[in-house]
KOLTIMAR-49994 format. One line per 8 residues: their letters; for each residue x, y, z of C-alpha. Coordinates in nm, 2 decimals, padded with zeros to 4 digits, m for minus. Each point is the difference from the previous one (the first is absolute). Layout:
// residues N
a	X,Y,Z  ...
//
This chain:
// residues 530
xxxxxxxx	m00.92,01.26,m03.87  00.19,00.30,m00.07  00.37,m00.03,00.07  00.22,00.30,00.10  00.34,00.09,m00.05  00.22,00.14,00.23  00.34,00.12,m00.22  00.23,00.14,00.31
xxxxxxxx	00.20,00.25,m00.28  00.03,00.29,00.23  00.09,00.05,00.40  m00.22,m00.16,00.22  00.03,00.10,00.39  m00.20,m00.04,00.30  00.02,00.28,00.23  m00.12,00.19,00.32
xxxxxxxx	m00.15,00.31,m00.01  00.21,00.26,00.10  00.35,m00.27,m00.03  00.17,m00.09,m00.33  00.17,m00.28,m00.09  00.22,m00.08,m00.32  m00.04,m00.32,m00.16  00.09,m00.16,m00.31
xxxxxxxx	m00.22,m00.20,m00.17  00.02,m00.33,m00.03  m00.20,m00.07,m00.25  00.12,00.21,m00.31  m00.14,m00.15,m00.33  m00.12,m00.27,00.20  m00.37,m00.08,m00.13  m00.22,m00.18,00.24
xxxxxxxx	m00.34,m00.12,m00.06  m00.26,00.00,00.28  m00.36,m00.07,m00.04  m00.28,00.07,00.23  m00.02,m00.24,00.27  m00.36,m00.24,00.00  m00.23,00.11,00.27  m00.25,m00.30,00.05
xxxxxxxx	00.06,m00.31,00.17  00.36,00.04,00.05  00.24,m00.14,00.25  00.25,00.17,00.16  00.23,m00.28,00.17  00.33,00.06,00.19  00.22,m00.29,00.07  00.24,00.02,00.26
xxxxxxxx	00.17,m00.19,00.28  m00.18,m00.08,00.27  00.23,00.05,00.26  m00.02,00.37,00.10  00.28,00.01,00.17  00.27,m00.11,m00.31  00.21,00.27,m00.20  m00.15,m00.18,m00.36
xxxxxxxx	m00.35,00.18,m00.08  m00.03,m00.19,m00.29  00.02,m00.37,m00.06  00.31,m00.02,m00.25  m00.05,m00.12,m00.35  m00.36,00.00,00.02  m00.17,m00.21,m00.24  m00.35,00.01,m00.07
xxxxxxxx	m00.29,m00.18,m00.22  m00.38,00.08,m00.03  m00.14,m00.36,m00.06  m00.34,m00.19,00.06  m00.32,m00.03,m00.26  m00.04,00.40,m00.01  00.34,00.10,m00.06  m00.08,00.07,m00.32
xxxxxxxx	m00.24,00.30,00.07  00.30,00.18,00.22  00.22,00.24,m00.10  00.27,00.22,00.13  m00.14,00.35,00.09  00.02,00.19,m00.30  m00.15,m00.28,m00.19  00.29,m00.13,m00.12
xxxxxxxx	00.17,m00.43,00.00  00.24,00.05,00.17  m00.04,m00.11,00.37  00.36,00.10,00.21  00.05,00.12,00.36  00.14,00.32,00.04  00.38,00.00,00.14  m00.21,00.11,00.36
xxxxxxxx	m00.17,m00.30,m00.01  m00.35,00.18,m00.13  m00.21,m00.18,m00.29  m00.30,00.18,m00.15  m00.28,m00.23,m00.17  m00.32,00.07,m00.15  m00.25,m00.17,m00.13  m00.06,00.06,m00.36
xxxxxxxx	m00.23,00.28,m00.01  m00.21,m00.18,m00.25  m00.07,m00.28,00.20  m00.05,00.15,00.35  m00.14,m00.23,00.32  m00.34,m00.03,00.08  m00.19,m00.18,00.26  m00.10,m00.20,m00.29
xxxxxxxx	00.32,m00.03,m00.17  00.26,00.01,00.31  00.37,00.00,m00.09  00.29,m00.19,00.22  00.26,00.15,m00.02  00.32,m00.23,00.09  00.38,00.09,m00.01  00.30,m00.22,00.08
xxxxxxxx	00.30,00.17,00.17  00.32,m00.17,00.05  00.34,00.19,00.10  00.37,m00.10,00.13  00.00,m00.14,00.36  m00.37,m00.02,00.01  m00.31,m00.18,m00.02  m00.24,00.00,m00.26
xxxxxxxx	m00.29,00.15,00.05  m00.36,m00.04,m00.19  m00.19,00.30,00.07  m00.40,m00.01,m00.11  m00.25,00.30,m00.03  m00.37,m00.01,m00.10  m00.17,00.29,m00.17  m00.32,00.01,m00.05
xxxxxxxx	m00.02,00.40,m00.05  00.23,00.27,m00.18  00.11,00.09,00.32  00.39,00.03,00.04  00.16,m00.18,00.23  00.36,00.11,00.17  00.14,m00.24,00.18  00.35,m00.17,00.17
xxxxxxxx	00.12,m00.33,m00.08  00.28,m00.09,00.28  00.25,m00.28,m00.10  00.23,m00.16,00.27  00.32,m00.06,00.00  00.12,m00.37,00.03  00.29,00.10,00.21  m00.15,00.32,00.17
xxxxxxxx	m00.34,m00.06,00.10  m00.21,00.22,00.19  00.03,00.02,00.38  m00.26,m00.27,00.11  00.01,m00.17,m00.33  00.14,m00.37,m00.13  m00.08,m00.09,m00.37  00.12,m00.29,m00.22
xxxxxxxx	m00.07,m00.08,m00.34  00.07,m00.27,m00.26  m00.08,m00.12,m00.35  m00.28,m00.24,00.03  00.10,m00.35,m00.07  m00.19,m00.29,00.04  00.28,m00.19,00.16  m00.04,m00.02,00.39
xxxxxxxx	00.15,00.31,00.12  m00.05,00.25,00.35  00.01,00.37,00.00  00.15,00.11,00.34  00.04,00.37,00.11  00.30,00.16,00.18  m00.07,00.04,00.37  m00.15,00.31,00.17
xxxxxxxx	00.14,m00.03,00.36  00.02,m00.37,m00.03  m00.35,m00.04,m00.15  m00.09,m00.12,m00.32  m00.27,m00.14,m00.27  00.10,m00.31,m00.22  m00.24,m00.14,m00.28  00.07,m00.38,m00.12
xxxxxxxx	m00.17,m00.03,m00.34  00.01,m00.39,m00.11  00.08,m00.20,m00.30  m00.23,00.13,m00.30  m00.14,00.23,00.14  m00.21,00.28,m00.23  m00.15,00.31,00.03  m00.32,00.16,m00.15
xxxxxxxx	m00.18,00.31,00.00  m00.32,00.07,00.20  m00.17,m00.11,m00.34  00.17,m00.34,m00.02  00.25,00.12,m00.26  00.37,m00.19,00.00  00.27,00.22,00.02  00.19,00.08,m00.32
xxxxxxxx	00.33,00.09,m00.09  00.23,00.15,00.32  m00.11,m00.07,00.29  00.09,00.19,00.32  m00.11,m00.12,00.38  00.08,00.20,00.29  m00.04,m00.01,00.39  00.00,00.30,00.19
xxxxxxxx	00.04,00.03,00.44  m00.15,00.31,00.15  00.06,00.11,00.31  m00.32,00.20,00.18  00.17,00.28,00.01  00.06,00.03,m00.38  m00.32,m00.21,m00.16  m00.26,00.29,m00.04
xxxxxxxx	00.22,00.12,m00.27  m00.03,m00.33,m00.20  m00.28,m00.19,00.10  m00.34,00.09,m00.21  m00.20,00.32,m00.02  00.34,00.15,00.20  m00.15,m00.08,00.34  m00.02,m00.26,00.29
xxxxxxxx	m00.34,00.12,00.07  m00.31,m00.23,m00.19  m00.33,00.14,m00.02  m00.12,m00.27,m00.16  00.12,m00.34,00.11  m00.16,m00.31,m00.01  00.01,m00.24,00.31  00.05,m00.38,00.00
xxxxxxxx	m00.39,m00.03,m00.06  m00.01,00.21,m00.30  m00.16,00.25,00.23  00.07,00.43,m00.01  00.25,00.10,00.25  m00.02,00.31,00.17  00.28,00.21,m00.10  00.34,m00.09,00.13
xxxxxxxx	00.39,00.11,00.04  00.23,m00.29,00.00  00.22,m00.03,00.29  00.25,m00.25,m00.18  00.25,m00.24,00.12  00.12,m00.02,m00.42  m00.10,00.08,m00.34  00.13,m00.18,m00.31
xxxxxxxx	m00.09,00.00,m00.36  00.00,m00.31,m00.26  00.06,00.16,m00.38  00.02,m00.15,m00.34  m00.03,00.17,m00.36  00.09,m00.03,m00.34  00.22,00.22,m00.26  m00.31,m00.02,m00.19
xxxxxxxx	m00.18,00.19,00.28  m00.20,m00.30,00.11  m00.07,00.05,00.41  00.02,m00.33,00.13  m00.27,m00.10,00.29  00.09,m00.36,00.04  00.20,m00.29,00.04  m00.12,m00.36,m00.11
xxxxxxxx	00.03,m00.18,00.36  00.10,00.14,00.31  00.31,00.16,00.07  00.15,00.02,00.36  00.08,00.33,00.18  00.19,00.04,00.31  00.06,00.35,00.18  00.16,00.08,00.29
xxxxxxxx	m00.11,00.29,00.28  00.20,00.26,00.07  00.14,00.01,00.32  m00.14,00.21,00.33  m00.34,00.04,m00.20  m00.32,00.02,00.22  m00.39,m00.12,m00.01  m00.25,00.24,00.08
xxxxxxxx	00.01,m00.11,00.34  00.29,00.11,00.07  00.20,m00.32,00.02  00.26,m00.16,m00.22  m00.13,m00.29,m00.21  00.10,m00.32,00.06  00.03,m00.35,m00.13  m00.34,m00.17,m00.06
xxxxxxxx	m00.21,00.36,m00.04  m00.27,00.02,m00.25  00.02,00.28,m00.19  m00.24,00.13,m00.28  00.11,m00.04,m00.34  m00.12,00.22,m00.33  00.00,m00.03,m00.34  m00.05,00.27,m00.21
xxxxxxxx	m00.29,m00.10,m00.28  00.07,00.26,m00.33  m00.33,m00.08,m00.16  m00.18,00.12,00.30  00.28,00.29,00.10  m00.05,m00.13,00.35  00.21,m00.15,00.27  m00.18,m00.36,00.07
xxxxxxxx	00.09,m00.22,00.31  00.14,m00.34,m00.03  00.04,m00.26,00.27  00.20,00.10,00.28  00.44,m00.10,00.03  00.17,m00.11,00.28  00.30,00.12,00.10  00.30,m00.25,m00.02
xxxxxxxx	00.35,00.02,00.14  00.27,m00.10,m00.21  00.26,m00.23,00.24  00.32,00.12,m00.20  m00.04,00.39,00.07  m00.30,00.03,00.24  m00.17,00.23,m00.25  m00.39,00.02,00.01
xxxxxxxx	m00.15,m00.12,m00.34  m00.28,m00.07,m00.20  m00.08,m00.27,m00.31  m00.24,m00.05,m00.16  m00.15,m00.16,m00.40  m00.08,00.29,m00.24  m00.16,00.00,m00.40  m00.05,00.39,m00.07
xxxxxxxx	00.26,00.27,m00.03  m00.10,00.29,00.16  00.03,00.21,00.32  m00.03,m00.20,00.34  00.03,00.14,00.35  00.06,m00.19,00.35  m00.21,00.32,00.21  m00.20,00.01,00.27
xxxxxxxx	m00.27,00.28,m00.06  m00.19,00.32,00.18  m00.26,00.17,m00.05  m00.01,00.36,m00.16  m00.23,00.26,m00.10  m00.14,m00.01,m00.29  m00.12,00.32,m00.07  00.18,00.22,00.24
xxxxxxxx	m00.04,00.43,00.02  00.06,00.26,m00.24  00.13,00.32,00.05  m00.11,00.29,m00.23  00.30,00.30,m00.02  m00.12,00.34,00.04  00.31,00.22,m00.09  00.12,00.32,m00.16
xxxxxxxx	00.19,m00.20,m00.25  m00.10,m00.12,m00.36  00.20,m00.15,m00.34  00.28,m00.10,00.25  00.20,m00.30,m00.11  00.15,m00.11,00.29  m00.10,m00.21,00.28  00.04,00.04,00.38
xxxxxxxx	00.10,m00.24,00.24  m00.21,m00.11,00.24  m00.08,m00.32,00.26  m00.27,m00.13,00.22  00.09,m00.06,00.37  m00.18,m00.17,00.22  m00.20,00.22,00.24  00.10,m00.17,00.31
xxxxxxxx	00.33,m00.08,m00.03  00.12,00.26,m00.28  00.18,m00.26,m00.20  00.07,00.00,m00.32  m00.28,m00.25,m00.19  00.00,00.09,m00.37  00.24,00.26,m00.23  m00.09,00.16,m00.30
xxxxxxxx	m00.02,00.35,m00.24  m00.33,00.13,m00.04  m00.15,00.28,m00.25  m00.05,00.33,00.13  m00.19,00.18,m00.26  m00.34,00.14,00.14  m00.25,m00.30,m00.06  00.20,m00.27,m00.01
xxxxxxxx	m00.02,m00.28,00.18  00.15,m00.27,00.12  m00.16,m00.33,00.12  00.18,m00.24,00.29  m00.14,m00.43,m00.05  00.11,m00.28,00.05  00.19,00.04,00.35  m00.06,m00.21,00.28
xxxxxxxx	m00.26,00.16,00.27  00.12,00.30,00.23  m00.03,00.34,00.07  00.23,00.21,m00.17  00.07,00.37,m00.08  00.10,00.17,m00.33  00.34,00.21,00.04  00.12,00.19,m00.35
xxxxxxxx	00.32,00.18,m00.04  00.14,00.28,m00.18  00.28,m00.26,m00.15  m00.10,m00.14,m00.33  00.11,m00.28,m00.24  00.22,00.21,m00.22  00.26,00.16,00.19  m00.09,m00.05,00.34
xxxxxxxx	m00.04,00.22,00.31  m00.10,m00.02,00.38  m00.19,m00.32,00.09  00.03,00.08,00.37  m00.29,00.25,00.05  m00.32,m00.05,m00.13  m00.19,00.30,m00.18  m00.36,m00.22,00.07
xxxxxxxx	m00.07,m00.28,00.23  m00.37,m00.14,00.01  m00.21,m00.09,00.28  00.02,m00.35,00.04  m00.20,m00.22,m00.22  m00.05,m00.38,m00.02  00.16,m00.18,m00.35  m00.36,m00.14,m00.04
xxxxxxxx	m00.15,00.28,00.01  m00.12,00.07,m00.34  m00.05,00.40,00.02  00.09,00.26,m00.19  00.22,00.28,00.27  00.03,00.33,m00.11  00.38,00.07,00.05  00.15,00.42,m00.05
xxxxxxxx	00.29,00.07,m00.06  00.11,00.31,m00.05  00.35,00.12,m00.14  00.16,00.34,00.08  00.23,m00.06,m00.30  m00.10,m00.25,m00.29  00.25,m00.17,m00.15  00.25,00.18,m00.27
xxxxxxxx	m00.09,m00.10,m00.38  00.27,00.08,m00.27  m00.17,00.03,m00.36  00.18,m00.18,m00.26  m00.03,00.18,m00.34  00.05,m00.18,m00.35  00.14,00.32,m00.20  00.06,m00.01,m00.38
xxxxxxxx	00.25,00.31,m00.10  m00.08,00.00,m00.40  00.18,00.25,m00.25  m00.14,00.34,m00.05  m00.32,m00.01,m00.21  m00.07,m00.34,00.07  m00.22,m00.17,00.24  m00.07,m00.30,00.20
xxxxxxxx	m00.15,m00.28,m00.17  m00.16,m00.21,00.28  m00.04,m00.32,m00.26  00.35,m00.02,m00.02  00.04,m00.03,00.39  m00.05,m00.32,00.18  m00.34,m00.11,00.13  00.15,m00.03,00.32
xxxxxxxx	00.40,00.10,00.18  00.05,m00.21,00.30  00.24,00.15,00.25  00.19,m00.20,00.30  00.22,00.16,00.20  00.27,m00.13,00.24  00.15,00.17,00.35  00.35,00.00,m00.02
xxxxxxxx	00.19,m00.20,00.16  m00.25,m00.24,m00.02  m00.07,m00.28,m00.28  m00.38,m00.02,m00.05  m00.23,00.17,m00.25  m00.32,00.13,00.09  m00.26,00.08,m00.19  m00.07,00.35,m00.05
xxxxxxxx	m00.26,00.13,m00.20  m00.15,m00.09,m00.38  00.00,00.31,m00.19  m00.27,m00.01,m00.34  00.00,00.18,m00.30  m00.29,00.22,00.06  00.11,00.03,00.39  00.40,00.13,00.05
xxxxxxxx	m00.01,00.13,00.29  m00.06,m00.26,00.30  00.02,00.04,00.37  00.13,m00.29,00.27  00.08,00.03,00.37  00.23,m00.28,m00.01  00.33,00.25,00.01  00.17,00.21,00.21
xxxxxxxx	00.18,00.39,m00.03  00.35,m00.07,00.09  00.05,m00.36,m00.05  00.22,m00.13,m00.33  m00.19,m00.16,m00.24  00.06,m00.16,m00.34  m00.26,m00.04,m00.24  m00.08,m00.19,m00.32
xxxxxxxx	m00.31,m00.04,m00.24  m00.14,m00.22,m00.30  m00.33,m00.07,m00.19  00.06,m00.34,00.03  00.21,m00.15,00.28  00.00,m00.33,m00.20  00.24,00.18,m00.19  00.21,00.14,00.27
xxxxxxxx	00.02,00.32,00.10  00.23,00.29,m00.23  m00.11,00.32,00.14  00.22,00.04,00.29  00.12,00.25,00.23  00.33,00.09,00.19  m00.01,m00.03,00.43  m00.19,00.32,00.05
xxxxxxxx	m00.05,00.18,00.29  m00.40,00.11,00.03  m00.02,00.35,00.14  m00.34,00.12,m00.14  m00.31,m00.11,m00.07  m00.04,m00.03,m00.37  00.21,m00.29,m00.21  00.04,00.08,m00.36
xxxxxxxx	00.08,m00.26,m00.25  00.10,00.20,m00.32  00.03,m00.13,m00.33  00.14,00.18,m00.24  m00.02,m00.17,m00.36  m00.23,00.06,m00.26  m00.08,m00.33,m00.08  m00.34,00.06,00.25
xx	m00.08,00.36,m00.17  m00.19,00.11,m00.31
//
């Protein structure tokens, strides 16, 4: 692979059309040495905390490891050994371009991540294709969980021990694990080396995020029986998770006898029918089965009280660490309507807002951003039965804008419905784009040498007064000039770029405020001219 070097020996400024702005450089006689970023089955992961509300972004001192059997065949993205998290909490891997995945030679790809003030994490991706994968790995904070979240975790020992979480308005999970008690993988493996076990308490409100597939819907769960079940939502009373793995990367599956669990209900929650649950209820219990990626019902609890603090609880014996859930169920749709957009818009990069109400009372059932290029579509599953209609907005998921008066609103249509509805949309003024232009100033009789340049120049950019970055636009070597809707004329924007974000990010630019329509990142060296 060729390598390119960029020697920053002359000024090097990023500016507006139409505005200047003096910088020095910080860079002089400063060599740097990028290559060429891999481009097949790569991963693209950002850690960060999982509490969106905290000031920290990134986990501090961020530790990570790739481990397991194919560690061997990954790489960091540019090919390289060395495996370390950017100071933003982004790490680039790729798997050595000489040994890609195939769906007859799979690779696992397993990293361990471990920073200050909170737990570990194991994180596990199977590719099977050169497709890249992007992805975010949260990691929760011991002392500052998420709203809706209690977590505890310990060294594994094989002395008698409990793991008990901190309460969630005065409800909580505790584990008691006895005297020698081991832990294997799915396979039957011991663990080896480190061990880490961890019990996590959801909350309904916050477990979609965290239990599997993202979702408290199932579309293919398996009842007591072993039989299909129709496709459900889970109307849960708790959710809590059961978690053990290795430094080695081993995911542990099992424990060698049964372990006891005990969690309590949180307080005011209500059955299906309306009525608060009470000692003595029976209420279905599910265990989620990772060989069969289903949710799988178990024998029913009963609820308990507990004499000293009159809280509602559950116990019950349990020999596999995985997802369980404490849920009634309904049933939804599982194929539901699609709608087909039939615009004036096309290559826009924003989405719109928009929400189904129900068509008899008007209430809010469902928010979300949809795609309003002409053609595209947009399919609604997996929602319990109603009739419902489709409202969009002109407000979209960039910089916002009126969600109060709809630009479409459908006839109403019933979530099982599996039809495909024409929806128009027409737009008296499409959203602005702003071109942003990679320009390379080279010294009279000279010329650009596009091998020289990156493959690829990502650029972020960040409202001010704000303290996220947002993905821009990827500008190529053949392709400089690239269009985006994602900004506005008027607002103050910074910006910054890199080939490699693994790397960090040195192209940057001073607050700037964008008045026209065209953004021009000029580079004048001759280091990319011939």
């Amino acid at each position: 692979m060729k390598k390119v070097f960029y020697r920053f020996s002359t000024l090097l400024c990023l500016t507006l059309i139409g505005i200047s702005f003096g910088c020095e450089n910080p860079f002089e006689g400063i060599e740097f040495q990028f290559k060429d970023p891999l481009t097949q089955a790569t991963l693209h992961i950002q850690y960060t905390d999982a509490n969106a509300g905290s000031r920290i972004k990134t986990p501090p001192n961020l530790q990570v490891a790739v481990v397991g059997e194919d560690a061997r065949r990954i790489k960091n993205l540019t090919g390289g050994e060395l495996i370390k998290p950017s100071s933003e909490g982004f790490l680039g891997l790729a798997v050595n371009p000489q040994d890609l995945p195939s769906s007859q030679d799979p690779v696992t790809v397993t990293v361990w991540a471990e920073a200050t003030g909170y737990l570990s994490r194991l994180s596990q991706w199977q590719l099977s294709t050169p497709d890249n994968v992007t992805t975010t790995v949260p990691l929760i904070s011991a002392s500052q969980p998420p709203t809706g979240i209690a977590a505890s975790q310990q060294d594994h020992t094989t002395a008698a021990h409990t793991i008990q979480t901190a309460a969630i308005n005065g409800a909580n999970a505790q584990w008691v694990l006895p005297q020698n008690t081991t832990l294997s993988t799915i396979d039957g493996q011991y663990a080896r080396g480190e061990t880490k076990t961890t019990l996590y308490y959801y909350t309904p409100q916050a477990a979609p995020t965290y239990l599997p597939n993202n979702s408290i819907r199932s579309f293919n769960g398996v009842g007591q029986n072993g039989q299909k079940l129709p496709a459900f939502i889970f109307e849960g009373l708790v959710f809590f998770q059961l978690e053990g793995f290795t430094r080695e990367g081993q995911l542990l599956r099992r424990t060698s006898a049964p372990t006891e669990v005990s969690v309590a209900i949180q307080p005011n929650k209500r059955l299906l029918n309306g009525q608060l649950p009470k000692e003595g209820d029976s209420i279905p219990f599910w265990m989620f089965d990772v060989t069969r990626n289903a949710w799988v019902q178990q024998a029913p609890l009963r609820l308990q009280r507990n004499a000293q603090n009159n809280q509602l609880f559950v116990k019950t014996q349990l020999s596999q660490l995985t997802h369980y859930a404490l849920a009634e169920t309904q049933d939804i749709c599982e194929v539901g309507p699609t709608f087909r957009f039939q615009t004036n818009l096309s290559g826009v990069d924003i989405l719109y807002y928009a929400k189904l109400v129900d068509a008899s009372t008007n209430q809010t059932v469902y928010e979300t951003y949809v795609n309003l290029n002409n053609g595209a579509q947009r399919a609604f599953s997996g929602m319990i039965q109603r009739r419902v209609k489709l409202q969009v907005f002109r407000a979209n998921n960039y910089y916002g804008g009126d969600q109060t008066t709809p630009i479409y609103v459908s006839e109403p249509v019933d979530l099982c419905d599996t039809r495909t509805i024409n929806a128009p949309i027409s737009f008296e003024r499409p959203p602005s784009k702003v071109s942003v232009q990679l320009d390379v100033v080279c010294p009279q009789g000279r010329q650009v040498d596009e091998a020289k340049l990156p493959a690829e120049l990502r650029v972020q950019y960040q409202l001010v007064g704000t303290d996220n970055w947002v993905d821009l636009i990827t500008i190529y070597r053949t392709v400089r000039t690239v269009a985006s809707n994602r900004l506005e004329i008027g607002k103050r924007y910074r910006f910054r770029a890199t080939p490699n974000p693994a790397i960090g990010w040195p192209f940057t630019q001073k607050d700037t405020t964008l008045q026209q329509t065209l953004y021009k990142i000029d580079i004048e060296s001759d280091t990319f001219c011939k």
